[in-house]
C-alpha positions as a LaTeX table, in Angstrom:
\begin{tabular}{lrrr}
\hline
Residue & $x$ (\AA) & $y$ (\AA) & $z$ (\AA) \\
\hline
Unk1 & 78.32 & $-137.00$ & 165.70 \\
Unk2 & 78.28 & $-133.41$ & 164.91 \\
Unk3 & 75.86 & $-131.97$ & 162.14 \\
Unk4 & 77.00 & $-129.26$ & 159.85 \\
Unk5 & 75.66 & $-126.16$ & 160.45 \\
Unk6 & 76.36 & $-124.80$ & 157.03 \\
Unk7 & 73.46 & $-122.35$ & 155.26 \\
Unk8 & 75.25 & $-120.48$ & 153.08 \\
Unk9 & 72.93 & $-118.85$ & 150.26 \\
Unk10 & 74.39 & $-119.88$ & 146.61 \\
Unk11 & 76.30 & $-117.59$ & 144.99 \\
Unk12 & 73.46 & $-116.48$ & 142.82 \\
Unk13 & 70.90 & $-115.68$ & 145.65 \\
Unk14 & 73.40 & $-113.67$ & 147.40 \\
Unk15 & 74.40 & $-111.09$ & 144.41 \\
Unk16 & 70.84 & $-110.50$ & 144.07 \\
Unk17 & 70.12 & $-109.91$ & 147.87 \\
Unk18 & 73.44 & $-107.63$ & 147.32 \\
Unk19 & 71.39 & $-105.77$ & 144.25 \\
Unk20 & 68.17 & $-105.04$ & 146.72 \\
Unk21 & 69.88 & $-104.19$ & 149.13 \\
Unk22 & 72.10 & $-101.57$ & 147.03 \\
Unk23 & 68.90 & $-100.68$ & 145.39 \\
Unk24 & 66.60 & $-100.16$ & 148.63 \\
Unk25 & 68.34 & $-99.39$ & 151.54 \\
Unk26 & 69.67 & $-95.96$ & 151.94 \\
Unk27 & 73.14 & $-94.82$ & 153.30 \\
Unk28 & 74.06 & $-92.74$ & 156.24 \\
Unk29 & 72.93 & $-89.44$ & 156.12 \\
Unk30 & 75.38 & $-86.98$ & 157.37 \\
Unk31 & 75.85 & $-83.37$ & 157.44 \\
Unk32 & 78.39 & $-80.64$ & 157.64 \\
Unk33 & 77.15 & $-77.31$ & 159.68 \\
Unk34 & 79.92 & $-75.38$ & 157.29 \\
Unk35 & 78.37 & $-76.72$ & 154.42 \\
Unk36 & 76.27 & $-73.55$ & 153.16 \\
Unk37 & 73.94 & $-75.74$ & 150.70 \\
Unk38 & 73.10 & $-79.33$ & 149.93 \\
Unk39 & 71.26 & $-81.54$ & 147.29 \\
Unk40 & 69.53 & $-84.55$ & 147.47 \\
Unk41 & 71.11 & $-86.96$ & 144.57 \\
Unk42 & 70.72 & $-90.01$ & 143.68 \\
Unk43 & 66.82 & $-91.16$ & 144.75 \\
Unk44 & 66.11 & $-93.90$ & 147.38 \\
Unk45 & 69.81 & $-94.92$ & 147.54 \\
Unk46 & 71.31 & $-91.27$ & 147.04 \\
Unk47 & 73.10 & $-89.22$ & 149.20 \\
Unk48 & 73.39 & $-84.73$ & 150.01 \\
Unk49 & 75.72 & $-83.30$ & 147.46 \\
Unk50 & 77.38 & $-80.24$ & 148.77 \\
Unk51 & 76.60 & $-77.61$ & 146.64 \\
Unk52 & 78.92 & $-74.36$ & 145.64 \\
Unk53 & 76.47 & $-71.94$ & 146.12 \\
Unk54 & 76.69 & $-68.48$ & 144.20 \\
Unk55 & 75.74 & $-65.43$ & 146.59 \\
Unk56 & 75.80 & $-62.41$ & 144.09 \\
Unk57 & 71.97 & $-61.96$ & 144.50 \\
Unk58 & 70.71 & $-59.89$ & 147.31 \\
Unk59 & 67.76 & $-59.53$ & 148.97 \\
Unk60 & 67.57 & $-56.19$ & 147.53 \\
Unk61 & 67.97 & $-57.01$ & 144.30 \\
Unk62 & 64.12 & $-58.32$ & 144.50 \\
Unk63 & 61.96 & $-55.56$ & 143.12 \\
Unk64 & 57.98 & $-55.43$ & 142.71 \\
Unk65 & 57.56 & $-58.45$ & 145.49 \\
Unk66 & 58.00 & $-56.44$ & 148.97 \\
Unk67 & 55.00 & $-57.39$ & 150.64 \\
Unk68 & 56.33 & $-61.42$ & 149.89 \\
Unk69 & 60.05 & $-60.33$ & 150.90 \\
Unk70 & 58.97 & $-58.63$ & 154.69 \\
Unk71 & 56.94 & $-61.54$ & 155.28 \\
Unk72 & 59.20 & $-64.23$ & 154.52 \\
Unk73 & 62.29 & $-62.18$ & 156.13 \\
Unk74 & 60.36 & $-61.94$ & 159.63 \\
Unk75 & 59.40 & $-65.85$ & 159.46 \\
Unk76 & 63.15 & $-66.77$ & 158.59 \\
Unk77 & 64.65 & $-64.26$ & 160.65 \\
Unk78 & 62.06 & $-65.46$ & 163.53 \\
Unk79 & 63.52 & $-69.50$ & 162.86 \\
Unk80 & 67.06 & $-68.14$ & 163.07 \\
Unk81 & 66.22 & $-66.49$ & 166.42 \\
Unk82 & 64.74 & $-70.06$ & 167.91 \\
Unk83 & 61.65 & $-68.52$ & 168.17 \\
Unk84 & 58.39 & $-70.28$ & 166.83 \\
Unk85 & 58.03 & $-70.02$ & 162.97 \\
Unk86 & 55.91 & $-71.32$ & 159.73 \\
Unk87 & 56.72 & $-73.54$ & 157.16 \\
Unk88 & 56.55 & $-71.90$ & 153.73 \\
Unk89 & 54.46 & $-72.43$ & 150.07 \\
Unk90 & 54.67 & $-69.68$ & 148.00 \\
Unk91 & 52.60 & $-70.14$ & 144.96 \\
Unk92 & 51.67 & $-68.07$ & 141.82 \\
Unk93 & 52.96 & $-67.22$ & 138.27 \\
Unk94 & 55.93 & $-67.96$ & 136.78 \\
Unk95 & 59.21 & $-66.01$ & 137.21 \\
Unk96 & 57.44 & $-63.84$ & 139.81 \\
Unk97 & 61.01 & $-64.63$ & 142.11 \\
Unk98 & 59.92 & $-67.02$ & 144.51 \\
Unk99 & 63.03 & $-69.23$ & 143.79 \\
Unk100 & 65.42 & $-66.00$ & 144.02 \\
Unk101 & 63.77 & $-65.16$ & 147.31 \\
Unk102 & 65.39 & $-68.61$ & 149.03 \\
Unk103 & 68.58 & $-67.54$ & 147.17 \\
Unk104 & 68.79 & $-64.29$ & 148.39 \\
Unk105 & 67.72 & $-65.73$ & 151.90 \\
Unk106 & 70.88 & $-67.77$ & 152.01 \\
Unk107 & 73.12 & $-64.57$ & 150.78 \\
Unk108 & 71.73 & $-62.26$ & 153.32 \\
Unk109 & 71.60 & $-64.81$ & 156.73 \\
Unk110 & 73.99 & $-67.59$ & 155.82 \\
Unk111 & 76.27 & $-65.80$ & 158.97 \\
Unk112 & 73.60 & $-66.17$ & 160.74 \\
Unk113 & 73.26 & $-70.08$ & 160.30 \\
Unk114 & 70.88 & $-70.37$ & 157.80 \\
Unk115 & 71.70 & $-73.02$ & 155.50 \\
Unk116 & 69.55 & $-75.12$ & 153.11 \\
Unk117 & 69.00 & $-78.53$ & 151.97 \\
Unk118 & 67.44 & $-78.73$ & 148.41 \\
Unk119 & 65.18 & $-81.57$ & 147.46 \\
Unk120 & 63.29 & $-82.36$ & 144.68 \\
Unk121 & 60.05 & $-83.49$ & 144.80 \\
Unk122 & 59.94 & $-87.41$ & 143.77 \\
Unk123 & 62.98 & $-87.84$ & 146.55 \\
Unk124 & 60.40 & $-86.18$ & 149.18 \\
Unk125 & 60.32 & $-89.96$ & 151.26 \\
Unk126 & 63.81 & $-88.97$ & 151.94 \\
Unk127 & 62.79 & $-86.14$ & 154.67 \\
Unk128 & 62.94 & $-88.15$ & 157.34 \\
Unk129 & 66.14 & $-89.25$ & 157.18 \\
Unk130 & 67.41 & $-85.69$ & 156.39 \\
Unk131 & 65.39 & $-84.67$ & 159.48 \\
Unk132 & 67.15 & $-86.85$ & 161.81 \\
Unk133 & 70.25 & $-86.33$ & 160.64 \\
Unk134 & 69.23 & $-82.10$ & 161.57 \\
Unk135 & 68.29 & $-83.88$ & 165.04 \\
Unk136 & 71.73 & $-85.33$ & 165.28 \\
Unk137 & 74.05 & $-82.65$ & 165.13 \\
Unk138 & 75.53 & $-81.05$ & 168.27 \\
Unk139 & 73.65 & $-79.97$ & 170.89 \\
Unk140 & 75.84 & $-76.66$ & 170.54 \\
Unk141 & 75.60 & $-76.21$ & 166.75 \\
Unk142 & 73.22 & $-73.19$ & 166.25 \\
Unk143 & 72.69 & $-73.42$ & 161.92 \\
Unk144 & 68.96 & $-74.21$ & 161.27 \\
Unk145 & 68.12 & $-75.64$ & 158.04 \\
Unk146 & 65.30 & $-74.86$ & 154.99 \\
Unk147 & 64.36 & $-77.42$ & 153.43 \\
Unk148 & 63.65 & $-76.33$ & 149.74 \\
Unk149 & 61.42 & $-77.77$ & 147.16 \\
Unk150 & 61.39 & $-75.94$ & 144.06 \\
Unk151 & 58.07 & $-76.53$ & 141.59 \\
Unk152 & 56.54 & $-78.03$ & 143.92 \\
Unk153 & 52.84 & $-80.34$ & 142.86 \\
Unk154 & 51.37 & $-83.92$ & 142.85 \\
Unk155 & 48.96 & $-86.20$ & 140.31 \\
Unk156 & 46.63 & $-87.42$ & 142.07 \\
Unk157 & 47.92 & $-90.95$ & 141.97 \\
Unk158 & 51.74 & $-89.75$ & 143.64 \\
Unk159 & 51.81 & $-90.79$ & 147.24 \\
Unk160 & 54.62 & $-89.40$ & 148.08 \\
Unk161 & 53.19 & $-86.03$ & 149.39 \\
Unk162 & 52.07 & $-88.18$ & 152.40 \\
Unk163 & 55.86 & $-87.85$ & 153.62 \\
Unk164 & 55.82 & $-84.29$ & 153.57 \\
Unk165 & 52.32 & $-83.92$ & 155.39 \\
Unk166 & 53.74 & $-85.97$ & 157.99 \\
Unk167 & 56.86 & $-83.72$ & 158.74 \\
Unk168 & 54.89 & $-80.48$ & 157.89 \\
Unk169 & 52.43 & $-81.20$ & 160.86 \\
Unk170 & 51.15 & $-85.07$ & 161.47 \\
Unk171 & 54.03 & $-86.68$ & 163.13 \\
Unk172 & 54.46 & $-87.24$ & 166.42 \\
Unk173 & 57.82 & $-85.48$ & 166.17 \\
Unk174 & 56.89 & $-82.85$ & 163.79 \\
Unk175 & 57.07 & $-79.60$ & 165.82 \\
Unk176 & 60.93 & $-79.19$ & 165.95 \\
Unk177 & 63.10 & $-75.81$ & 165.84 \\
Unk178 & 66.20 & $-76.74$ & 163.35 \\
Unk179 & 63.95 & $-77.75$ & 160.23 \\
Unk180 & 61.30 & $-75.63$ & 158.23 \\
Unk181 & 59.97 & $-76.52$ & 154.61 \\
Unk182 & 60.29 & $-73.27$ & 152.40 \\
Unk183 & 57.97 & $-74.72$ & 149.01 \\
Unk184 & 57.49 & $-73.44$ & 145.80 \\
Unk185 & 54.38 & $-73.85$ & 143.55 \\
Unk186 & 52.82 & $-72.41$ & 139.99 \\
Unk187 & 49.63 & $-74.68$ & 141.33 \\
Unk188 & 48.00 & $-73.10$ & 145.21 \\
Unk189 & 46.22 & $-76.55$ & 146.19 \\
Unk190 & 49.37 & $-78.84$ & 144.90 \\
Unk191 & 46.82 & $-81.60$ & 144.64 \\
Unk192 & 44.53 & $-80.89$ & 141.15 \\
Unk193 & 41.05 & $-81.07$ & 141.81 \\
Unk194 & 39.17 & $-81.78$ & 139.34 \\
Unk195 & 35.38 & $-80.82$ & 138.30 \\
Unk196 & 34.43 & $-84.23$ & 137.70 \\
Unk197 & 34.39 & $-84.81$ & 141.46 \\
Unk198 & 32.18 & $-82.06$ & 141.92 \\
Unk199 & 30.33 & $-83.28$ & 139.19 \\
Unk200 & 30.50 & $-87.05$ & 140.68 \\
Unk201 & 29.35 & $-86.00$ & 144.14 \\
Unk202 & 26.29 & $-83.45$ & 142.99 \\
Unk203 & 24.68 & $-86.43$ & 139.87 \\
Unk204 & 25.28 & $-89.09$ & 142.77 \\
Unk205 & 27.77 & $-90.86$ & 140.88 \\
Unk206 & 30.77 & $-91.56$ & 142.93 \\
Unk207 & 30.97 & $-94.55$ & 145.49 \\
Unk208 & 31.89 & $-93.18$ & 147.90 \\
Unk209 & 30.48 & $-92.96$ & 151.00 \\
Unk210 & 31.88 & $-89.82$ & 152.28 \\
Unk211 & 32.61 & $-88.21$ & 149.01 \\
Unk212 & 33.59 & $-84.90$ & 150.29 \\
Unk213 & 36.67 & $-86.62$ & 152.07 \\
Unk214 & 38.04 & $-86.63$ & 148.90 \\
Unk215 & 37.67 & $-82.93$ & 148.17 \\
Unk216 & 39.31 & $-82.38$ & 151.72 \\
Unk217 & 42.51 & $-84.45$ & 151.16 \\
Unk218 & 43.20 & $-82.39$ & 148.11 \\
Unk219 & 43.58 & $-79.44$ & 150.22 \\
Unk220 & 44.83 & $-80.61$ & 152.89 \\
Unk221 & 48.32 & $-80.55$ & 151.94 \\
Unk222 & 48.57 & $-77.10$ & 151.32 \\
Unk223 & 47.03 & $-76.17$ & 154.92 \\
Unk224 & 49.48 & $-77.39$ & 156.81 \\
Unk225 & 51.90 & $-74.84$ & 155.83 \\
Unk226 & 51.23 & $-72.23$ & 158.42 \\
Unk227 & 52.88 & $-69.30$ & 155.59 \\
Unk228 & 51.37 & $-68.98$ & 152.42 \\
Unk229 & 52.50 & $-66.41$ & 149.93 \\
Unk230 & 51.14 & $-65.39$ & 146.34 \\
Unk231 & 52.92 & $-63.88$ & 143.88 \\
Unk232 & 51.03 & $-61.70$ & 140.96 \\
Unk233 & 52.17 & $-61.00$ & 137.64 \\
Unk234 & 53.62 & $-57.62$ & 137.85 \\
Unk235 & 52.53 & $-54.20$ & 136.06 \\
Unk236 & 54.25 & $-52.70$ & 133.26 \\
Unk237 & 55.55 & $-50.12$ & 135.21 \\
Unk238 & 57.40 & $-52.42$ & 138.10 \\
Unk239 & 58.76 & $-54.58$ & 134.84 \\
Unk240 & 60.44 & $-51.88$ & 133.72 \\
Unk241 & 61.86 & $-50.60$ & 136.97 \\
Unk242 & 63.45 & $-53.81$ & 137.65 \\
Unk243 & 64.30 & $-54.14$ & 134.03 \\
Unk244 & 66.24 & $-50.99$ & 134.80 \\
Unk245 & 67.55 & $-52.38$ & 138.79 \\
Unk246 & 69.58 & $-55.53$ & 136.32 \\
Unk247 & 71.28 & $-53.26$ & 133.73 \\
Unk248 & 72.63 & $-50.68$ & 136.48 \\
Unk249 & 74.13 & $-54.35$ & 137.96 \\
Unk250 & 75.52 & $-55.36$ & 134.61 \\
Unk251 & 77.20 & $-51.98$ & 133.54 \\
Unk252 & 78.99 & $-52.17$ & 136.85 \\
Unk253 & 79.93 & $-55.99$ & 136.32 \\
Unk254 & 81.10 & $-54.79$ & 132.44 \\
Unk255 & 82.70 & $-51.58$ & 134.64 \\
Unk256 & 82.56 & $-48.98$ & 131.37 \\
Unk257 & 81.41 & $-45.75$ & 131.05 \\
Unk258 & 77.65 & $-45.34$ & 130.44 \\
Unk259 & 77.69 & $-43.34$ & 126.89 \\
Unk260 & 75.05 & $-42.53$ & 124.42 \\
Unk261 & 76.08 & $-45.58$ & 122.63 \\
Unk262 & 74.75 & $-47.79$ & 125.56 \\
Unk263 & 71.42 & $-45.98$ & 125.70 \\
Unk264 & 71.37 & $-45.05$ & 129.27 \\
Unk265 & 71.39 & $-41.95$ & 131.21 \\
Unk266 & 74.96 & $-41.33$ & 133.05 \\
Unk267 & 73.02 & $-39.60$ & 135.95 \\
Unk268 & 70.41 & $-41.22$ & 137.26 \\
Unk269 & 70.71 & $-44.66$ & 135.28 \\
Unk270 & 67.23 & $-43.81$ & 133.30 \\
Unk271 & 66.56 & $-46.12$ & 130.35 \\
Unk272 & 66.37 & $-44.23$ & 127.21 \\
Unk273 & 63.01 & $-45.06$ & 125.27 \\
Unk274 & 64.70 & $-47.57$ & 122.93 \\
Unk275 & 65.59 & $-49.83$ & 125.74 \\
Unk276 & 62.08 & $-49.36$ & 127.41 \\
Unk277 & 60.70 & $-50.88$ & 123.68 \\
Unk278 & 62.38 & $-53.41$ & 123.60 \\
Unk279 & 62.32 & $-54.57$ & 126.90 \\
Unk280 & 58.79 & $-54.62$ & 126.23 \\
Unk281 & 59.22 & $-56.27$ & 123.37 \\
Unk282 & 60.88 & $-58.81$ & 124.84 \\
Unk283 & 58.22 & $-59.44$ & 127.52 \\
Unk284 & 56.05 & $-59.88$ & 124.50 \\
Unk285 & 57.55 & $-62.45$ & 123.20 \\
Unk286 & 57.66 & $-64.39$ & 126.12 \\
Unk287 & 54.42 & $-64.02$ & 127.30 \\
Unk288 & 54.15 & $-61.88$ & 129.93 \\
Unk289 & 56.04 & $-59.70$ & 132.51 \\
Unk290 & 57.91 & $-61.22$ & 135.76 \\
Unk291 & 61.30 & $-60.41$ & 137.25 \\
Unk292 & 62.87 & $-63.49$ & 135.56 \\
Unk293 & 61.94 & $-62.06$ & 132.06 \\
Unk294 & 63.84 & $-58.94$ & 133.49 \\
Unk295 & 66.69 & $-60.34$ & 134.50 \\
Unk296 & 66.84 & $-62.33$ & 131.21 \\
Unk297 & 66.62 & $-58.99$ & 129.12 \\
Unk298 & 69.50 & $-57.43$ & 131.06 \\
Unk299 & 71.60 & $-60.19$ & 130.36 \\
Unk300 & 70.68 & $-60.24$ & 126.57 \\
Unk301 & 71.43 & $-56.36$ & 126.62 \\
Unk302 & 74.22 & $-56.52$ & 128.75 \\
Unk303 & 75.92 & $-59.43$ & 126.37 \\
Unk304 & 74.70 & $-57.75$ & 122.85 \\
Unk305 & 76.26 & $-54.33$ & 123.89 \\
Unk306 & 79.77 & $-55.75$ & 125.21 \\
Unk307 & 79.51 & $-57.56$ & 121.77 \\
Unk308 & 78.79 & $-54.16$ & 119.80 \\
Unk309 & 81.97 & $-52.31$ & 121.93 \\
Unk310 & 84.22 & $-55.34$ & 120.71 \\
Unk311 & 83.52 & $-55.15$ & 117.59 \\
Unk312 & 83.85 & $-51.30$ & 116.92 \\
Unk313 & 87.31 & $-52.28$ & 118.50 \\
Unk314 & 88.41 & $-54.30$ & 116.29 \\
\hline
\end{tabular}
């Protein structure tokens, strides 16, 4: 007499297993060497999202920040040789272009193979499977990928930097030649450190038995990238020159005639003394001088005066 083999899960159980699974397990991982850009969407269960990348800004374009630029140029331009290069954290004030430099990376080498894979930081578990879909492709395929993360820091009860140490230098398979971390930061250690552990370890008052191991694992992070750059916040003098770089790129976007009117010299592209004001005004009011503060005043000049042409058209 046969016995029924039958264990079928009730209906119930099985849309729930359905739900974790949906919920937890993550899908394929697959990329396309013609794809210049990706994003990581979507968390745990998310996917790359080819991105349509814009490639108007140059590497040139990047004033006051030339000792960053050469550096980061060899080390890319040294990873898109196959020789050995660094992972990246470039840390320091705001607006200071660190973010533009990876832009500008992709404009000027993106023949080359450069491409890069944008992540943010609370989807950092997902590096792994990003890096072995890099390890996947074709033997013959010759693009080599950054892996970006933009504002880049950690409370000290987020675990999830403990991915990224791993693939940044830990891991058994961590030295590899198609995958460097390029990571920015307003915050150099990425990990706060705070003076109550100083405070803690000097009164006696931690429990720790090896409270210094603390203080160690709070830097530790931020060693194993092999590049570090810091960026500075820029003299008056540098704000204005680059203040001056964006509004000789707008009036040839706008492609009129520089006149009086517009307040800058047809000759050498000189900004006359009411533009220099308030650009510095402007800088003023947002607390401080940077190449993104710049670029923001161009664009406010550069919309205000195509504004003030319209309307002594009409």
């Amino acid at each position: 007499m046969s016995q029924s083999n039958n264990y079928a899960l009730p209906a119930p159980l099985l849309a729930l297993l359905s739900q974790y699974l949906q919920e937890h397990v993550t899908p394929t991982v697959e990329i396309d060497p013609s794809q210049l850009a990706y994003r990581w969407v979507g968390g745990r269960t998310g996917h790359l999202q080819p991105l349509s990348v814009n490639l108007f800004l140059s590497l040139d374009d990047l004033h006051g920040i030339d000792t960053q630029k050469s550096k980061l140029v060899q080390n890319t331009r040294q990873f898109l040789k196959g020789y050995p290069a660094n992972h990246v954290l470039m840390t320091g004030t705001r607006g200071a272009g660190k973010s533009s430099l990876i832009r500008a990376l992709l404009q000027a080498y993106h023949k080359e193979g450069l491409r890069i894979i944008e992540i943010a930081r609370d989807d950092l578990q997902m590096l792994d499977k990003i890096r072995t879909a890099i390890n996947e492709l074709p033997v013959d395929c010759t693009c080599r990928y950054i892996v970006y993360c933009d504002d880049l820091a950690f409370n000290g009860q987020d675990e999830s930097y403990r991915t990224l140490k791993s693939v940044l230098d830990g891991a058994l398979d961590s030295e590899q030649d198609k995958l460097l971390v390029y990571a920015t930061s307003n915050r150099r250690r990425l990990l706060p450190q705070m003076m109550k552990d100083n405070l803690d370890i000097y009164n006696g008052q931690t429990d720790e038995v090896n409270p210094y191991e603390t203080i160690d694992e709070t830097v530790s992070l931020s060693d194993r990238f092999g590049l570090s750059l810091s960026f500075h916040p820029m003299d008056q003098q540098t704000y204005l020159q680059i203040v001056q770089h964006y509004i000789a790129l707008e009036l040839q976007r706008m492609s009129a005639h520089t006149d009086h009117d517009m307040e800058v010299n047809a000759e050498d592209g000189s900004l006359s003394n009411k533009i220099r004001i308030d650009a510095l005004r402007w800088a003023s009011e947002r607390g401080g001088r940077s190449g993104r503060v710049a670029y923001q005043f161009s664009r406010y000049w550069s919309g205000k005066t195509q504004l003030a042409i319209e309307d002594r058209k009409s």
